[in-house]
N, CA, C and O atoms as a GROMACS GRO file, in nm:
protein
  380
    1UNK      N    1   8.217   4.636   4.666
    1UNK     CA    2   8.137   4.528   4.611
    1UNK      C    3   8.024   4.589   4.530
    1UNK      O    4   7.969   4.689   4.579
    2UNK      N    5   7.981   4.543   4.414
    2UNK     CA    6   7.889   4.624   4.334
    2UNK      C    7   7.811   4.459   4.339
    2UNK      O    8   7.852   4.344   4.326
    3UNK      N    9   7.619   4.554   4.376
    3UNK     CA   10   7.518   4.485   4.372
    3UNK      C   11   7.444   4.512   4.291
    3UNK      O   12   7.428   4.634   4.279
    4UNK      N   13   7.354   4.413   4.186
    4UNK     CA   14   7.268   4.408   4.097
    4UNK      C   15   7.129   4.450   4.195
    4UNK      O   16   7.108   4.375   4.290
    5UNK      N   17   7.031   4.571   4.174
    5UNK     CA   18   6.932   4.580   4.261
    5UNK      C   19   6.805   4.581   4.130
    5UNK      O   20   6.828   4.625   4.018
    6UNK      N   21   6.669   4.523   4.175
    6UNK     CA   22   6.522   4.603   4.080
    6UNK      C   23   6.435   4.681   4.158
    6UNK      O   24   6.398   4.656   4.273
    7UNK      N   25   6.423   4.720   4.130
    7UNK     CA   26   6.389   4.879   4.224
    7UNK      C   27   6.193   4.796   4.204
    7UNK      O   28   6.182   4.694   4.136
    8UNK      N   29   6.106   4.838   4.250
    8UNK     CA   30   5.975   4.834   4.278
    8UNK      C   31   5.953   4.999   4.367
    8UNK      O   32   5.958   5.018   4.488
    9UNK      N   33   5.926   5.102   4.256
    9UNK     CA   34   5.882   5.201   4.348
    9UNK      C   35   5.694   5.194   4.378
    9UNK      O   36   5.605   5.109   4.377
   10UNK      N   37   5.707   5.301   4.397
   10UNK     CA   38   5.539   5.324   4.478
   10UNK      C   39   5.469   5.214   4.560
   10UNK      O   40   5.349   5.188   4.561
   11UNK      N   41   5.594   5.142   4.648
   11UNK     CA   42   5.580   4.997   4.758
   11UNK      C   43   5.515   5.109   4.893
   11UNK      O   44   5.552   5.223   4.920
   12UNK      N   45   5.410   5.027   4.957
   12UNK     CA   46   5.351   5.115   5.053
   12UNK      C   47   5.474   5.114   5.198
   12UNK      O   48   5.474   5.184   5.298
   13UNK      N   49   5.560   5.017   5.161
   13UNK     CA   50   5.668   5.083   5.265
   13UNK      C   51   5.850   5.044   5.215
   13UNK      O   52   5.859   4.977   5.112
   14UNK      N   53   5.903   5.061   5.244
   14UNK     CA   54   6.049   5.030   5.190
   14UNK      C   55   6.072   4.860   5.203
   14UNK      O   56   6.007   4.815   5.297
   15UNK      N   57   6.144   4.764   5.135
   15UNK     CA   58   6.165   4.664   5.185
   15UNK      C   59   6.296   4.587   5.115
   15UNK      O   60   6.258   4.507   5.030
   16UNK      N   61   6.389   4.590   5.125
   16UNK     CA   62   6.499   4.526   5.054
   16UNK      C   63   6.528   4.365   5.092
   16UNK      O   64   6.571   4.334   5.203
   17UNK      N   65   6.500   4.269   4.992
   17UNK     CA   66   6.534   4.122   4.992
   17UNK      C   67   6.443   4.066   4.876
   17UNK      O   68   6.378   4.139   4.801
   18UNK      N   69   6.446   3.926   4.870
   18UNK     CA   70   6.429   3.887   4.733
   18UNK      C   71   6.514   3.864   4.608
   18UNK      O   72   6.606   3.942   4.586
   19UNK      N   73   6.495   3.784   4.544
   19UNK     CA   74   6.566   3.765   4.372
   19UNK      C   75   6.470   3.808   4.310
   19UNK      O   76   6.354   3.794   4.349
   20UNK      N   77   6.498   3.856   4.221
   20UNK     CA   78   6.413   3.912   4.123
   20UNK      C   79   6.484   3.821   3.987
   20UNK      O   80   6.605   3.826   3.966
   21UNK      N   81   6.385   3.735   3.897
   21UNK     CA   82   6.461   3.644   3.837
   21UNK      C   83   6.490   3.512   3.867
   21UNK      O   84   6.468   3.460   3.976
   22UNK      N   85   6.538   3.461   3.776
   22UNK     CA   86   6.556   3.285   3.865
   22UNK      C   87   6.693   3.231   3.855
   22UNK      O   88   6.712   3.112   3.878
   23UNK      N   89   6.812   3.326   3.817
   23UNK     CA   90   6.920   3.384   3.867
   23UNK      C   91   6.988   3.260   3.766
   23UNK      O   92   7.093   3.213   3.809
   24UNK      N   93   6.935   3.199   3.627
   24UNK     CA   94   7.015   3.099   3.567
   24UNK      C   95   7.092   3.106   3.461
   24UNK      O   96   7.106   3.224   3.427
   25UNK      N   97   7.147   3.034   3.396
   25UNK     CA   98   7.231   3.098   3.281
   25UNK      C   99   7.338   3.165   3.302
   25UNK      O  100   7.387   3.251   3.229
   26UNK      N  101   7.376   3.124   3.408
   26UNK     CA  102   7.514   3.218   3.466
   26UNK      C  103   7.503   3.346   3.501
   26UNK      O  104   7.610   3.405   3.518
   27UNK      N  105   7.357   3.434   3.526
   27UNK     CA  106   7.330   3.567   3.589
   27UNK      C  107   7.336   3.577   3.716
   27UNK      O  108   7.286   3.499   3.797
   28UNK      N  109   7.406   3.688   3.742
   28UNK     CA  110   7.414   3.751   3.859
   28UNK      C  111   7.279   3.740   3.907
   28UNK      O  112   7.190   3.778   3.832
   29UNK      N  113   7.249   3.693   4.021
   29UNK     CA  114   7.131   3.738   4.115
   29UNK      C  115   7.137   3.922   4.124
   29UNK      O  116   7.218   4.012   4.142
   30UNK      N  117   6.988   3.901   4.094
   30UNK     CA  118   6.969   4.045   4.146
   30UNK      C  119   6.871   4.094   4.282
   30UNK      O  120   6.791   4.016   4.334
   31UNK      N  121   6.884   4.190   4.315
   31UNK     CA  122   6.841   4.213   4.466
   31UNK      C  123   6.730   4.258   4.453
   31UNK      O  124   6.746   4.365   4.395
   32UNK      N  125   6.591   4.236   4.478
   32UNK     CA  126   6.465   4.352   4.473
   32UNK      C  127   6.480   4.443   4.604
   32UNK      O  128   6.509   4.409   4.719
   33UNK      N  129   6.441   4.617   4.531
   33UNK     CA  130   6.459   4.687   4.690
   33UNK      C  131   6.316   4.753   4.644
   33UNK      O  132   6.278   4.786   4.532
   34UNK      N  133   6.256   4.758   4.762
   34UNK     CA  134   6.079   4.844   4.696
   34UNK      C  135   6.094   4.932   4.786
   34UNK      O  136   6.159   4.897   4.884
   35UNK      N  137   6.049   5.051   4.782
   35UNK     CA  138   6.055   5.188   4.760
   35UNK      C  139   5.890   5.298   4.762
   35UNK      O  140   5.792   5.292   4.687
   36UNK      N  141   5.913   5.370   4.858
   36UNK     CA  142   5.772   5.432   4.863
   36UNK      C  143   5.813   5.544   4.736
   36UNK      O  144   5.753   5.492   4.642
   37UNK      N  145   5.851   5.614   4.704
   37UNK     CA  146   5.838   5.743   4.636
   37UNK      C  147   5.832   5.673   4.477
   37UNK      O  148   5.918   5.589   4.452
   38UNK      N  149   5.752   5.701   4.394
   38UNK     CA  150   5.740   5.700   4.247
   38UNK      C  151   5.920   5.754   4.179
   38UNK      O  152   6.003   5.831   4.227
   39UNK      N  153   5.921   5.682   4.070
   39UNK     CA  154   6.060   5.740   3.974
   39UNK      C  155   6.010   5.930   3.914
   39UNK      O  156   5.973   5.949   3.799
   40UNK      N  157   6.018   6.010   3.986
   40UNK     CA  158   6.026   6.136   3.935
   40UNK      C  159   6.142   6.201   4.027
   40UNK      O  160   6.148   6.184   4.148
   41UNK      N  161   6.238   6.283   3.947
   41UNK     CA  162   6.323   6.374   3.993
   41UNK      C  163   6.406   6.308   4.045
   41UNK      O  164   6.488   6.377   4.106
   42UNK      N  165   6.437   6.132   4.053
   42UNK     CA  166   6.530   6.061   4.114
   42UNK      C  167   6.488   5.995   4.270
   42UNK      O  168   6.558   5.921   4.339
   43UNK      N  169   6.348   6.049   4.299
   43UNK     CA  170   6.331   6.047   4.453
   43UNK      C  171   6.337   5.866   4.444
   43UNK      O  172   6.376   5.807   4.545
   44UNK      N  173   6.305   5.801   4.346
   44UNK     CA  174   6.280   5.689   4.370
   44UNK      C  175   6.464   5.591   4.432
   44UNK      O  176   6.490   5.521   4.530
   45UNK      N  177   6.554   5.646   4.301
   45UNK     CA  178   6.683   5.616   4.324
   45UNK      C  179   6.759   5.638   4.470
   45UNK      O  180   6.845   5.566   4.520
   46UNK      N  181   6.690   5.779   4.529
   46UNK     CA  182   6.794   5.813   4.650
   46UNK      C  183   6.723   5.737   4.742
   46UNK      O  184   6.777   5.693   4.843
   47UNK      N  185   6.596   5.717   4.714
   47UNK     CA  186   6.534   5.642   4.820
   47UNK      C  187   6.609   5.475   4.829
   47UNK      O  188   6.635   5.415   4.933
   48UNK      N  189   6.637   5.420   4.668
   48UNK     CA  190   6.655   5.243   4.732
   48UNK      C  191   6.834   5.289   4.757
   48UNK      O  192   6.896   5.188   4.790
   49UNK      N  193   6.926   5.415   4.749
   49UNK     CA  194   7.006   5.398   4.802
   49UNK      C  195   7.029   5.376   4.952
   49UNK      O  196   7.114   5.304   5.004
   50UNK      N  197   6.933   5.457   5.014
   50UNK     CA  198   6.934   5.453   5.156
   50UNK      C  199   6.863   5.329   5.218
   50UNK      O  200   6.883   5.280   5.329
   51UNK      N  201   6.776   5.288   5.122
   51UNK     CA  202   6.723   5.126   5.209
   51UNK      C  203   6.836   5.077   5.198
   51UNK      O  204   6.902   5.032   5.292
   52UNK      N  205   6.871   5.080   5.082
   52UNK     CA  206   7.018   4.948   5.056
   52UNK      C  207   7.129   4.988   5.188
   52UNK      O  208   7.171   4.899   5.262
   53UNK      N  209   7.161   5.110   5.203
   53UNK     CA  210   7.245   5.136   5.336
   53UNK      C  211   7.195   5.090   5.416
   53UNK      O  212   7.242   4.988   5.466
   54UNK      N  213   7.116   5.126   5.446
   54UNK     CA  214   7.039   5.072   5.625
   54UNK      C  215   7.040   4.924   5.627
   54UNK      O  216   7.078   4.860   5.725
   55UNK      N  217   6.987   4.857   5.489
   55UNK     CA  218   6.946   4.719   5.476
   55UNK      C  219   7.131   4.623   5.512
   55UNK      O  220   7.149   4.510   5.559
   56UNK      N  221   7.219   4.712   5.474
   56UNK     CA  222   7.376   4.637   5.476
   56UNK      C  223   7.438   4.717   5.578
   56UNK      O  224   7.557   4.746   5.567
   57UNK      N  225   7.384   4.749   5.656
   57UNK     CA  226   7.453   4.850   5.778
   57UNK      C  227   7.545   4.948   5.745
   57UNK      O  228   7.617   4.998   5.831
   58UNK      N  229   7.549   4.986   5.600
   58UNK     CA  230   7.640   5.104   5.605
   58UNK      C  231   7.572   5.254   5.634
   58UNK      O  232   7.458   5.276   5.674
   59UNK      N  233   7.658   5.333   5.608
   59UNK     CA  234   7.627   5.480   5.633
   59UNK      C  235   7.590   5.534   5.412
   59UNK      O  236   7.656   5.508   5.312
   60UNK      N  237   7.477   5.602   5.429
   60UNK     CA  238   7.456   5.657   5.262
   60UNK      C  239   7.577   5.663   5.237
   60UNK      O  240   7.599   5.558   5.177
   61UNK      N  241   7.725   5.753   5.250
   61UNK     CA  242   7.801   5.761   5.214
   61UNK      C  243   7.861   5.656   5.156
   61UNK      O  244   7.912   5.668   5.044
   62UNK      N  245   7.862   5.570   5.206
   62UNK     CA  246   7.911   5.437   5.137
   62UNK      C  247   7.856   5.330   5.070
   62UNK      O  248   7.905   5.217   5.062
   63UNK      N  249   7.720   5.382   5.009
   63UNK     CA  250   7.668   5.322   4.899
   63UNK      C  251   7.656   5.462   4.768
   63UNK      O  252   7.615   5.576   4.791
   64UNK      N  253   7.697   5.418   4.656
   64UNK     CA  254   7.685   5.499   4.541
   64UNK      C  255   7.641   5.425   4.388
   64UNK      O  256   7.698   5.324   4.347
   65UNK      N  257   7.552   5.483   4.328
   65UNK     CA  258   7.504   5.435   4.201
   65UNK      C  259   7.601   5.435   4.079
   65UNK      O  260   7.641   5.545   4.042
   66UNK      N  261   7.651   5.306   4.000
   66UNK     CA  262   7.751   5.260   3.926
   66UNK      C  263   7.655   5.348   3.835
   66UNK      O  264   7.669   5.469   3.814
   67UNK      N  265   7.564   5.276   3.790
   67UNK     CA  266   7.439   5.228   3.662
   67UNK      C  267   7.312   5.224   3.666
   67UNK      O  268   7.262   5.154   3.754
   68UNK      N  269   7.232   5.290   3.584
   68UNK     CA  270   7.076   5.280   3.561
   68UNK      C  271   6.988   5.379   3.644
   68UNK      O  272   6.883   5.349   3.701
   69UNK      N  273   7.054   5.518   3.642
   69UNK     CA  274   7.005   5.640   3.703
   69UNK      C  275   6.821   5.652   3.640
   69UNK      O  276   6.722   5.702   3.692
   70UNK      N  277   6.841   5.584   3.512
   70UNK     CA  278   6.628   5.581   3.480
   70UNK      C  279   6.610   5.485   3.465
   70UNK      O  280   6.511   5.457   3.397
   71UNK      N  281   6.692   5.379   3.516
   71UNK     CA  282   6.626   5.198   3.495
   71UNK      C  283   6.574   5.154   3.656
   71UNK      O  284   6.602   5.189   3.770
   72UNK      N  285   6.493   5.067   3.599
   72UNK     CA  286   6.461   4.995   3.713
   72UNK      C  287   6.562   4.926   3.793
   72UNK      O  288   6.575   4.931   3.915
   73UNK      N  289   6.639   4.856   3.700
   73UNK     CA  290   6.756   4.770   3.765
   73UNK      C  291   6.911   4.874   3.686
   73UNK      O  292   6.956   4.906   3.577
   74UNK      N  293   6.943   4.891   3.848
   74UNK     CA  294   7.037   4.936   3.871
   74UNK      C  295   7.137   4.887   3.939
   74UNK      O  296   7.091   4.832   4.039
   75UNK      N  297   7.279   4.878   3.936
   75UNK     CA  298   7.389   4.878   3.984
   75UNK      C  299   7.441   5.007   4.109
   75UNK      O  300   7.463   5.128   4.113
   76UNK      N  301   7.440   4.896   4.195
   76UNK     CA  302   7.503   4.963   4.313
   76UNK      C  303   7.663   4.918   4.360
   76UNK      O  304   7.715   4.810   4.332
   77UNK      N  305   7.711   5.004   4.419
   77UNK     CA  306   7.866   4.959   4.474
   77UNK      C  307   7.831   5.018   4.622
   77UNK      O  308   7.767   5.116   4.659
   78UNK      N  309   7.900   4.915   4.690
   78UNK     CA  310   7.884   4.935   4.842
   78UNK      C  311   8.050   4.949   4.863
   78UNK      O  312   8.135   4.932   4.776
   79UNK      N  313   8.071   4.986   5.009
   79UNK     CA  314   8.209   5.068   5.041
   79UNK      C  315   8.205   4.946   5.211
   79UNK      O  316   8.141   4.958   5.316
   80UNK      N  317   8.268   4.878   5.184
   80UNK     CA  318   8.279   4.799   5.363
   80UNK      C  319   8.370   4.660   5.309
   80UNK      O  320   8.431   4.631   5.207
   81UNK      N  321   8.339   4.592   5.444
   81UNK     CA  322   8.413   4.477   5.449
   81UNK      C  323   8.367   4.338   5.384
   81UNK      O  324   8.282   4.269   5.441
   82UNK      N  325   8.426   4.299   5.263
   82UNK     CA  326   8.373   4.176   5.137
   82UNK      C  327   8.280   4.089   5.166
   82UNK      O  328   8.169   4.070   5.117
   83UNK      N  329   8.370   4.010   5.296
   83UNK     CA  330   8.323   3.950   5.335
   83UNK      C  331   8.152   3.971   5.382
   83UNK      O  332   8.047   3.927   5.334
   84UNK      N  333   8.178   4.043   5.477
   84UNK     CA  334   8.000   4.106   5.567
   84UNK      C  335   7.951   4.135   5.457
   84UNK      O  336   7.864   4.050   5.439
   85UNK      N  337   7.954   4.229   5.339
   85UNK     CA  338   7.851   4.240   5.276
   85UNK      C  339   7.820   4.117   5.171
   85UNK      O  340   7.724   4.134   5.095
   86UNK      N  341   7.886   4.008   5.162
   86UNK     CA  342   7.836   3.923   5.055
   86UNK      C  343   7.730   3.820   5.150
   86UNK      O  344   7.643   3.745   5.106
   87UNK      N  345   7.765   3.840   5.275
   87UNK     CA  346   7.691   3.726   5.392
   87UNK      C  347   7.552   3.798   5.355
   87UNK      O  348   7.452   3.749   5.302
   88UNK      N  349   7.574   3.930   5.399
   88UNK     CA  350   7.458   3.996   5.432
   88UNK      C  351   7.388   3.989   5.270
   88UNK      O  352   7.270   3.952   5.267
   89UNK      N  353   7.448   4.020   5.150
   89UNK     CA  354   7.377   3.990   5.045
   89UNK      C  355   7.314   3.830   5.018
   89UNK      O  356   7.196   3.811   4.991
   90UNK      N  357   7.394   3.743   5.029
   90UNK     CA  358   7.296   3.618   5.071
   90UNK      C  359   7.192   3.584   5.167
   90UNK      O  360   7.093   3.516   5.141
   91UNK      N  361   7.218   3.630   5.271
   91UNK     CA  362   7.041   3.679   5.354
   91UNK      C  363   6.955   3.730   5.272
   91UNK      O  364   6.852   3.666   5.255
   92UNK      N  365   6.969   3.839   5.212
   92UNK     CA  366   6.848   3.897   5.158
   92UNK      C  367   6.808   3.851   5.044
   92UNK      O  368   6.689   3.827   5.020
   93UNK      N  369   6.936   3.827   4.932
   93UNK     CA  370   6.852   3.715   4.848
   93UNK      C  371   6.774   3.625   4.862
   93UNK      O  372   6.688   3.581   4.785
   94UNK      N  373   6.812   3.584   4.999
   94UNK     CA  374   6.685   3.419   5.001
   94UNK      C  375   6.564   3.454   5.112
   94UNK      O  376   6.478   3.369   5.135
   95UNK      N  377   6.564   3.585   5.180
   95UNK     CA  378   6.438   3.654   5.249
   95UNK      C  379   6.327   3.683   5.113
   95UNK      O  380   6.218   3.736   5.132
   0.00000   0.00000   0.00000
């Protein structure tokens, strides 16, 4: 399953949920994940990969970056079962 995420780094603690956007016009909702480490050297990216794991119960291994290695909004693909992660992506959109 590939998720639309907007990254918010230098957040004083990690927090994944939220729309970012008002999701109309036929756009994909996107996920806000905030992030303690600033965008240098990628720390910001490996960091919302691992919220995004923890946040969908997978293991890092099974989240990997499609798109937007220096964008804010990036594309993620998650590795599990369709179903659970689209539930679990509708929780956090509306947290």
């Amino acid at each position: 399953m590939r998720v639309s995420v907007r990254v918010k780094p230098g957040a004083s603690r990690p927090k994944v949920g939220g729309q970012y956007g008002d999701g109309s016009a036929g756009q994909a909702s996107v996920l806000i994940v905030s992030v303690a480490p600033r965008a240098v050297d990628g720390a910001a990216t490996e960091a919302v990969l691992k919220a995004v794991a923890k946040a969908f119960g997978l293991r890092r291994a099974d989240v990997d970056l499609v798109s937007g290695l220096t964008s804010r909004t990036k594309v993620i693909e998650l590795v599990g079962d369709e179903h659970d992660l689209a539930t679990r992506l509708a929780q956090l959109l509306s947290s």
